[in-house]
Short mmCIF file of the C-alpha atoms (twelve columns), coordinates in Angstrom:
data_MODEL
# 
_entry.id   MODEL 
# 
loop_
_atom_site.group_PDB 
_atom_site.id 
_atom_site.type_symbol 
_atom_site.label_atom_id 
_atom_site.label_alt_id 
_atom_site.label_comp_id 
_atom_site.label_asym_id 
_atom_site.label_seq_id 
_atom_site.Cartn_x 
_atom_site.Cartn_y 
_atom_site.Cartn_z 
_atom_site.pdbx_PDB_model_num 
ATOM 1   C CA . UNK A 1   39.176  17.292 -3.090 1 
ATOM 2   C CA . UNK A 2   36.735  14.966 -4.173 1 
ATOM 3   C CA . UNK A 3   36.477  12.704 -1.113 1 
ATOM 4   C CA . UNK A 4   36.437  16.106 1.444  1 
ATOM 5   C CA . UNK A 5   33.238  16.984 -0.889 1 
ATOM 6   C CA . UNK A 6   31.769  13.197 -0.663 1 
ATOM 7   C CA . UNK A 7   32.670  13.346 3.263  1 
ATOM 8   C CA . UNK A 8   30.595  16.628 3.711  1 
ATOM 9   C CA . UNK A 9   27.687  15.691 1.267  1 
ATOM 10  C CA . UNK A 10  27.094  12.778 2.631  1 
ATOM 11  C CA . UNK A 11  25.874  13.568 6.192  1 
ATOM 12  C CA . UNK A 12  24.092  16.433 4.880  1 
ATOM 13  C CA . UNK A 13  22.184  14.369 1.694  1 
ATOM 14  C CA . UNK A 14  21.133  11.724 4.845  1 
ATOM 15  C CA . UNK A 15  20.103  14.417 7.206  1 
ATOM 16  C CA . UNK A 16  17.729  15.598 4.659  1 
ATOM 17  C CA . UNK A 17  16.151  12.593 4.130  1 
ATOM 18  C CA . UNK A 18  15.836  11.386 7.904  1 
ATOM 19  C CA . UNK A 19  13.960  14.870 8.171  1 
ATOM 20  C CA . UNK A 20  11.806  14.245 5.014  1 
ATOM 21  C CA . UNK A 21  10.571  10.899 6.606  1 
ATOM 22  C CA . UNK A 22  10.182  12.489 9.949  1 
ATOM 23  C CA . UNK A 23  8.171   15.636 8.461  1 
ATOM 24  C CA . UNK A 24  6.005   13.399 6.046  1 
ATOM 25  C CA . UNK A 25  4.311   11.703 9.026  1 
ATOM 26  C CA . UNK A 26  3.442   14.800 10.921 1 
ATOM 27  C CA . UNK A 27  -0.472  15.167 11.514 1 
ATOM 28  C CA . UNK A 28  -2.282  17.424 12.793 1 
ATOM 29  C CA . UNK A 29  -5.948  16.486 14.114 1 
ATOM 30  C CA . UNK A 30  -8.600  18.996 13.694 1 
ATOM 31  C CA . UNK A 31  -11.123 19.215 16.696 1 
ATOM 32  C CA . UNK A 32  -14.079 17.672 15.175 1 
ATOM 33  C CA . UNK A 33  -12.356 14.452 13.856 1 
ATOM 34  C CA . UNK A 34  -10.067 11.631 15.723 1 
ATOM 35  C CA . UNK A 35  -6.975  10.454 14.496 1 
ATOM 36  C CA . UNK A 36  -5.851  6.913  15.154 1 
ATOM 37  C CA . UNK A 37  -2.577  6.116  14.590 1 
ATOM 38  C CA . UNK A 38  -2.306  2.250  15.184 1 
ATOM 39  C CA . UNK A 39  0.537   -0.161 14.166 1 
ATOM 40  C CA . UNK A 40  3.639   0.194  14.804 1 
ATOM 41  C CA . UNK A 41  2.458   0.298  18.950 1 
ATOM 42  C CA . UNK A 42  0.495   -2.188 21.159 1 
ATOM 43  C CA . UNK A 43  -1.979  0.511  21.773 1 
ATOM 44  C CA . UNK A 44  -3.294  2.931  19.536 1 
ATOM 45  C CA . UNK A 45  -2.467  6.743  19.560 1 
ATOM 46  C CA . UNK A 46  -5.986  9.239  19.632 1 
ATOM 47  C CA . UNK A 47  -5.280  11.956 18.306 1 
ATOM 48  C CA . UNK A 48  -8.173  14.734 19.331 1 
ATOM 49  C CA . UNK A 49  -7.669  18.793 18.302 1 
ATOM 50  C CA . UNK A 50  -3.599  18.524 18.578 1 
ATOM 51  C CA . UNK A 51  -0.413  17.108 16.481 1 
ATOM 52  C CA . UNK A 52  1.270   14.149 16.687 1 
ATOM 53  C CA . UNK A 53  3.741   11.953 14.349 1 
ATOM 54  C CA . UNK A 54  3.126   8.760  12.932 1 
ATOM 55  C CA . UNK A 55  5.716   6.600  11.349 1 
ATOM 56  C CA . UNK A 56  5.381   5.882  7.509  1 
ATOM 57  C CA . UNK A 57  5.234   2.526  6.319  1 
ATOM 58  C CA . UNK A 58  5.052   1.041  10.218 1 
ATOM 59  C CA . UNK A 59  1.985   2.867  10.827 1 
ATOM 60  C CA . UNK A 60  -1.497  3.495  9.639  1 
ATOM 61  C CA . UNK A 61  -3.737  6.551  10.269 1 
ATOM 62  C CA . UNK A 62  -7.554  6.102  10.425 1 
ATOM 63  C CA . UNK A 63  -9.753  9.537  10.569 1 
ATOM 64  C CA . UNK A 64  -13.129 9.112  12.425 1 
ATOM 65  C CA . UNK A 65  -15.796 11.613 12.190 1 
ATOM 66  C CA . UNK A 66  -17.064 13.256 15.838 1 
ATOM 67  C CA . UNK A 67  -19.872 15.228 14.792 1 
ATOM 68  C CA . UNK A 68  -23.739 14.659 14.764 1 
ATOM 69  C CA . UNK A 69  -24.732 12.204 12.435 1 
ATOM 70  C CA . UNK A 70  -28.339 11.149 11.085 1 
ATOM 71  C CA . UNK A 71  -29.350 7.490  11.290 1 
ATOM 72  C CA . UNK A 72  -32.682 6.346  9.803  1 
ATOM 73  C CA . UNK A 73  -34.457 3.887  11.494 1 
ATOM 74  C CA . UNK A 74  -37.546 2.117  9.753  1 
ATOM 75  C CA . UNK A 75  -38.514 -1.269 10.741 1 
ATOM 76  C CA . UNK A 76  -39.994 -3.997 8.890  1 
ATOM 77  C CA . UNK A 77  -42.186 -5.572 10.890 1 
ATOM 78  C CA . UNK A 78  -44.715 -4.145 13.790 1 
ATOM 79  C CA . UNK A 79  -42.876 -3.618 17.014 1 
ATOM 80  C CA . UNK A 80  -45.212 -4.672 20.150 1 
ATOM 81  C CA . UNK A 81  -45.559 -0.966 22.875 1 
ATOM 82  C CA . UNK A 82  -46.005 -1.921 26.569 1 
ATOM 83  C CA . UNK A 83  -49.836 -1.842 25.847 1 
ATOM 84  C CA . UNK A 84  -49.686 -4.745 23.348 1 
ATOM 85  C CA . UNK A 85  -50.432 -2.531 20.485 1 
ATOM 86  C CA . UNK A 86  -48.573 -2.792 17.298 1 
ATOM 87  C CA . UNK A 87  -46.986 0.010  15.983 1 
ATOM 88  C CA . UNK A 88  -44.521 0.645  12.786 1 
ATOM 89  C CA . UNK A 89  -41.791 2.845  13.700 1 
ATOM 90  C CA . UNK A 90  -40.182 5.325  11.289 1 
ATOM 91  C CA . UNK A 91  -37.820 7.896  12.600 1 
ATOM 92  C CA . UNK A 92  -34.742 9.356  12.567 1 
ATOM 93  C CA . UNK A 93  -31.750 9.522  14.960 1 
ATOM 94  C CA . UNK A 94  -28.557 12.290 15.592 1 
ATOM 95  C CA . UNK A 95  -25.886 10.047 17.246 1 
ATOM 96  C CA . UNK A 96  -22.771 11.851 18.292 1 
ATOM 97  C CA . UNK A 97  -19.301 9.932  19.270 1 
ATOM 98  C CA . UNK A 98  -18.102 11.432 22.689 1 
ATOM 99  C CA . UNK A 99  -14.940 13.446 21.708 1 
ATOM 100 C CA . UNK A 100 -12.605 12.290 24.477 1 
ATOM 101 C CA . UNK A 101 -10.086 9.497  24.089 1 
ATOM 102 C CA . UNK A 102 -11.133 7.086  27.110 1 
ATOM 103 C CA . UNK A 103 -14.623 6.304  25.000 1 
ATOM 104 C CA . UNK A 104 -12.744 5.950  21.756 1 
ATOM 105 C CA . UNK A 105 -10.041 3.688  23.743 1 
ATOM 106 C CA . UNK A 106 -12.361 1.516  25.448 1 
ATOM 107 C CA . UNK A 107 -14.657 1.173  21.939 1 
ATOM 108 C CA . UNK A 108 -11.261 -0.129 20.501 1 
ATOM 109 C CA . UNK A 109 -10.722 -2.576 23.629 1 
ATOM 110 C CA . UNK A 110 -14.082 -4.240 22.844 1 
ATOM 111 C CA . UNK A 111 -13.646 -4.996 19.084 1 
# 
């Protein structure tokens, strides 16, 4: 009795697990953010508005902002205009990150 009870709890306790590990590195990007999953593969997964799985302990996930953000820009010194006059620039930037994968991929080529 006890080894037809070991023989059937068995598959079932390993089954749970393998679908612990598989449901703990489910994600789910929201549309405003990018997940990179990077790794475990040669090239990174983008993850943009839809689900994917990433596998724990092989893989990392990195969340990058794709809204408007504000940059201050102030500089020290006098910055020459076509006209040769000095001027001290103070201002302030929105920068957006385009939300497609292609731009995100190529950005990650580069560095």
């Amino acid at each position: 009795m006890d080894l037809a009870l070991l023989r059937t709890l068995v598959p079932v306790i390993l089954v749970v697990f393998f679908l612990g590990i598989v449901l703990s590195g489910y994600v789910k990007a929201p549309p405003d953010k990018a997940f990179i999953i990077s790794g475990y593969r040669k090239t990174p997964k983008i993850l943009i508005g839809r689900a994917g799985v990433k596998i724990p302990l092989l893989e990392r996930l990195d969340v990058l902002y794709l809204g408007q953000m504000t940059v201050d820009i102030k500089t020290e010194q006098s910055v020459p205009t076509t006209d040769f006059i000095n001027v001290n620039v103070d201002a302030v930037a929105k920068v957006r990150i385009a939300p497609d994968s292609k731009g995100i991929e190529r950005r990650l080529a580069t560095s």
